[in-house]
N, C-alpha and C positions, 0 to 999 in steps of 0.2 A: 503338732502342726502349728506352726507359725501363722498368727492372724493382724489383721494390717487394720485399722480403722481409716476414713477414709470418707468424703463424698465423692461427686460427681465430679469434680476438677482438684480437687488438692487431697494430699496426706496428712493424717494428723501428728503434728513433730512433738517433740518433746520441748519443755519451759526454758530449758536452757537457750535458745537460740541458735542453739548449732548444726537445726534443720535434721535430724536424726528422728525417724519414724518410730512411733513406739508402737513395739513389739506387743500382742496380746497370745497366751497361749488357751487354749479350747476347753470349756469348763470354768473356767475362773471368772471373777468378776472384772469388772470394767469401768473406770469414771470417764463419762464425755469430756468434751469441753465446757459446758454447761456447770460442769461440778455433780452431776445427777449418777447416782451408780445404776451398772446394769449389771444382770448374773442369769445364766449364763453366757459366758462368749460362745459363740457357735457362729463356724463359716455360714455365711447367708443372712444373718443378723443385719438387721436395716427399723428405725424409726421413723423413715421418709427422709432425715437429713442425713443424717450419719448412718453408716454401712459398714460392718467388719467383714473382710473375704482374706481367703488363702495367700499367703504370698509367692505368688508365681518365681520359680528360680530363675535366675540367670542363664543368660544364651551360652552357649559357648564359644572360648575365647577363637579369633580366629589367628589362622598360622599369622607368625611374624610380627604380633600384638602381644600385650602384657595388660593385664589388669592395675591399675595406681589404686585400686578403692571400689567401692560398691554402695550405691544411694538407692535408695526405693523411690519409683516415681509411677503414675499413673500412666499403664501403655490398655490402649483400649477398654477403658476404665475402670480396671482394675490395677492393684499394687501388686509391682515386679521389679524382683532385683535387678538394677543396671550397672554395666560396668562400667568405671571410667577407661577408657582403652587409648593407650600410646603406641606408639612402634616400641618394638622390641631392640632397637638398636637407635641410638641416638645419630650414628651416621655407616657411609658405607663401608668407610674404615673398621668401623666397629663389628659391624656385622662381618667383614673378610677376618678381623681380627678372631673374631669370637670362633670361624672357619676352622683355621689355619691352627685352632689350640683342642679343636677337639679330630682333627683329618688326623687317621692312620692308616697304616696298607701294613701286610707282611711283608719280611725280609723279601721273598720270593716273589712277591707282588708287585713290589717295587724294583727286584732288577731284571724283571718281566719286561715292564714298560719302561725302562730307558733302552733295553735291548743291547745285545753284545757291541756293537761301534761305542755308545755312549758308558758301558761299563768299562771297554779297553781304556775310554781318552780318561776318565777317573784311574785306571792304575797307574797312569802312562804319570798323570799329576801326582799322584801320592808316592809313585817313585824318587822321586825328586826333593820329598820333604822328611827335614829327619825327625822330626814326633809325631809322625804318622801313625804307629802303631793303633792309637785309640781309634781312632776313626775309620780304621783300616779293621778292628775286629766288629766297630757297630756297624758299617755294611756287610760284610759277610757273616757275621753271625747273630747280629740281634732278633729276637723272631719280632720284632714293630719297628715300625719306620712310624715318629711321629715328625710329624710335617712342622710344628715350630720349636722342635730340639736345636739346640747348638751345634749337632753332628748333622742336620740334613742343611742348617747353613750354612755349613764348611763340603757340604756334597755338591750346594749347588755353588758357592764359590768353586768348588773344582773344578764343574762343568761349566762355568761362567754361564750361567743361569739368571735370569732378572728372578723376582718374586714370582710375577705372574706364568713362568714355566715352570716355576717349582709346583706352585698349584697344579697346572696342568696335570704334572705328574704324577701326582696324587691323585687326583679325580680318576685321570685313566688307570692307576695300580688298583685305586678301591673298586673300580669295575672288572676286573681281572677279577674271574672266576678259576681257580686254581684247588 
């Protein structure tokens, strides 16, 4: 059990100055600030100023957050771990990037939902080009369709597709239950 020392408004940091709480574990001894030692440390330990208590964990992170770090501060006064918390994506790009690198569908899931017209106007294309071959065995036989391969960008060049239908198409292949 991690033990925190601690008054009423502040944590007791370490000498360095780099604001880091020191750690006390249960049963050992203790110097205040004072220079005065105490033994043993036990949660509840209090001399009117100074008070040692459990260090309350950390909340958990919420979706779409990242932790940078974890400082111990005084939440209803007691010490508990806080996190420093960012977005998980620096922007929206980032977050469709981050999308777009982990979205798969099955082979079967994806020529589900473009449906026979949009699978014709792809052979109709691929007809036409002569080192088709490769692209021509990953749709019909790859059992994955990953959404930022260089074969589903040459699928949705076939189908003159922007970005934002290729996604489309994946969203509704990964919801096809199959």
């Amino acid at each position: 059990m991690t033990l925190i020392l601690h008054t009423d408004t502040k944590i007791h940091t370490d000498s360095n100055g780099n604001g880091n709480a020191i750690h006390f574990r249960t049963g050992g001894w203790f110097t205040l600030p004072d220079g005065s030692n105490v033994s043993p440390a036990s949660d509840g330990w209090t001399n009117g100023e100074w008070s040692l208590s459990t260090l309350i964990s950390a909340d958990t992170i919420p979706e779409g957050k990242v932790s940078s770090g974890t400082t111990v501060a005084l939440v209803k006064g007691l010490p508990k771990s806080v996190h420093t918390l960012t977005d998980r994506y620096a922007s929206e790009a980032d977050r469709v990037d981050a999308w777009r690198s982990s979205a798969r569908c099955s082979r079967l899931q994806g020529r589900l939902a473009l449906g026979e017209s949009e699978m014709a106007r792809f052979y109709t294309f691929i007809d036409g080009l002569s080192n088709s071959w490769t692209l021509l065995q990953i749709v019909n036989n790859s059992g994955t369709w990953q959404r930022d391969s260089e074969d589903m960008m040459l699928l949705g060049f076939a189908l003159d597709y922007k970005a934002e239908q290729m996604d489309a198409l994946f969203v509704s292949a990964m919801h096809l239950e199959v």
